[in-house]
N, C-alpha and C positions, 0 to 999 in steps of 0.2 A: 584472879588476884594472887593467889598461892603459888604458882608458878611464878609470876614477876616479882614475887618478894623471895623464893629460890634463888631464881637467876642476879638477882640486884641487891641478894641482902634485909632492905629494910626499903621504908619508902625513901628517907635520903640519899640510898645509892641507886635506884632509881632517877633522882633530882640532879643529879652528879651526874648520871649517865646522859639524860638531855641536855644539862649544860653544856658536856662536853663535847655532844652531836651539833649544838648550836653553836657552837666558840671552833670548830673544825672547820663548820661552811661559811662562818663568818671572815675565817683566815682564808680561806682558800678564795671567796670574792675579792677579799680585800687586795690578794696578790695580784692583781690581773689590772692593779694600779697603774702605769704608766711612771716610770722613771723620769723626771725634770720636767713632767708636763704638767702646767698647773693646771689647765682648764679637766685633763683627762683626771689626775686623782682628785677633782672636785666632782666630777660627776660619780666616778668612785666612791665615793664618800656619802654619796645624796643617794647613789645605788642603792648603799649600804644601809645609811638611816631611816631613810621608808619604807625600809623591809624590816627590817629590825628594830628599829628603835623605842615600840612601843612595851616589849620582854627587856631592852636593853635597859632602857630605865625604870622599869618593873624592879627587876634585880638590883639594880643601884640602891634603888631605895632601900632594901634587904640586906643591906651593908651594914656589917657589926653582929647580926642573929647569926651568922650559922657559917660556921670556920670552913665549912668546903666551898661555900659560896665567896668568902672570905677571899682564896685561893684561887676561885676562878678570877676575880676580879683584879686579883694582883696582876695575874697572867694574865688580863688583858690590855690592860695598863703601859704592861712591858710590851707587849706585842706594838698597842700604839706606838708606845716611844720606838719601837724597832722601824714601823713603816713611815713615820715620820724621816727618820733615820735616812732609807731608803729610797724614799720619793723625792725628796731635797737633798740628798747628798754632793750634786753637783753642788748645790745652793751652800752648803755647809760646810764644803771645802775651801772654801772661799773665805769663809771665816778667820780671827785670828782666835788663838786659846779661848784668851776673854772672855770675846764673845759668843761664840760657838754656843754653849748650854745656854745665854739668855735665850738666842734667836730659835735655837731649837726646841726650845719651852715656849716661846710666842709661836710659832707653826702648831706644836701640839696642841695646845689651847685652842686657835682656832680651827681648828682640824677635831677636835673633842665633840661627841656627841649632845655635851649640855649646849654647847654653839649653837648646833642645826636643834637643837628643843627652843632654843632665843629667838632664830629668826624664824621657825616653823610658825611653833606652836604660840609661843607667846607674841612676839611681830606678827605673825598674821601673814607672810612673808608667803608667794607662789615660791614652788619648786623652781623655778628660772631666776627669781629675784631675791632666791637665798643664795641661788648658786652665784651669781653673778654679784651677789654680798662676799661671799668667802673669797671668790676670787681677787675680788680689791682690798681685801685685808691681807692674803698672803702676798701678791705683788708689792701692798706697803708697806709691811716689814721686808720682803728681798729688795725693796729698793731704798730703805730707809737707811738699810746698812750695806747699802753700794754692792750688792752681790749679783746683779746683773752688770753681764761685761756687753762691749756693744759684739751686737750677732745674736746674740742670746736672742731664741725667740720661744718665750714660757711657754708658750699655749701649745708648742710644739712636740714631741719626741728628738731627742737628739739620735 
């Protein structure tokens, strides 16, 4: 124990130091997304939440006690907003001003870990019949707001 409170400080830098091992592997799965494929960053996504999701809302909950945890969570917040960004950018360009920050705040949301806790945990929802949920929420917002052109084929890689 005296060694690891050397090396780390105190027990929060410690706390700090696994967060930051866990928010590293969590980025680095989450990059191996697929650009403009919906069905690929849903399965990404469902990757993601079955592996982590039980510490990910661990730590939500833990939101407001403790300013490094504070910090993590801001930063991952952003990251979301970045891979949102990312994986629908075709989808986003497409946008006009306007619209843009709605529709990419309705992808975030349902692309949000509290999402796969709704259809998981509380729907009762198989891993196939969540995925196959998120999926027909993102296609209805890109098609609500005309952002599929014809050729577009979502479930694809361009």
């Amino acid at each position: 124990v005296q060694t690891i409170l050397r090396h780390f400080g105190n027990m929060q830098g410690l706390w700090v130091a696994v967060g930051r091992m866990i928010n590293d592997n969590a980025i680095q799965q989450r990059e191996e997304a697929p650009v403009g494929n919906i069905q690929g960053a849903v399965k990404n996504l469902m990757d993601h939440y079955e592996t982590n999701s039980v510490t990910g809302l661990r730590t939500l909950a833990l939101e407001g006690r403790y300013p490094e945890l504070d910090m993590m969570l801001h930063e991952g917040r952003k990251y979301h907003q970045a891979w949102v960004e990312r994986v629908f950018l075709q989808y986003l360009k497409r946008c006009n001003a306007n619209d843009r920050q709605r529709v990419k705040a309705q992808l975030a949301a349902i692309c949000d870990m509290y999402m796969w806790k709704l259809l998981r945990v509380d729907g009762g929802l198989s891993r196939e019949a969540a995925e196959s949920a998120l999926k027909d929420m993102l296609s209805a917002v890109l098609k609500q707001n005309q952002l599929f052109l014809e050729g577009d084929q979502p479930d694809e890689p361009e």
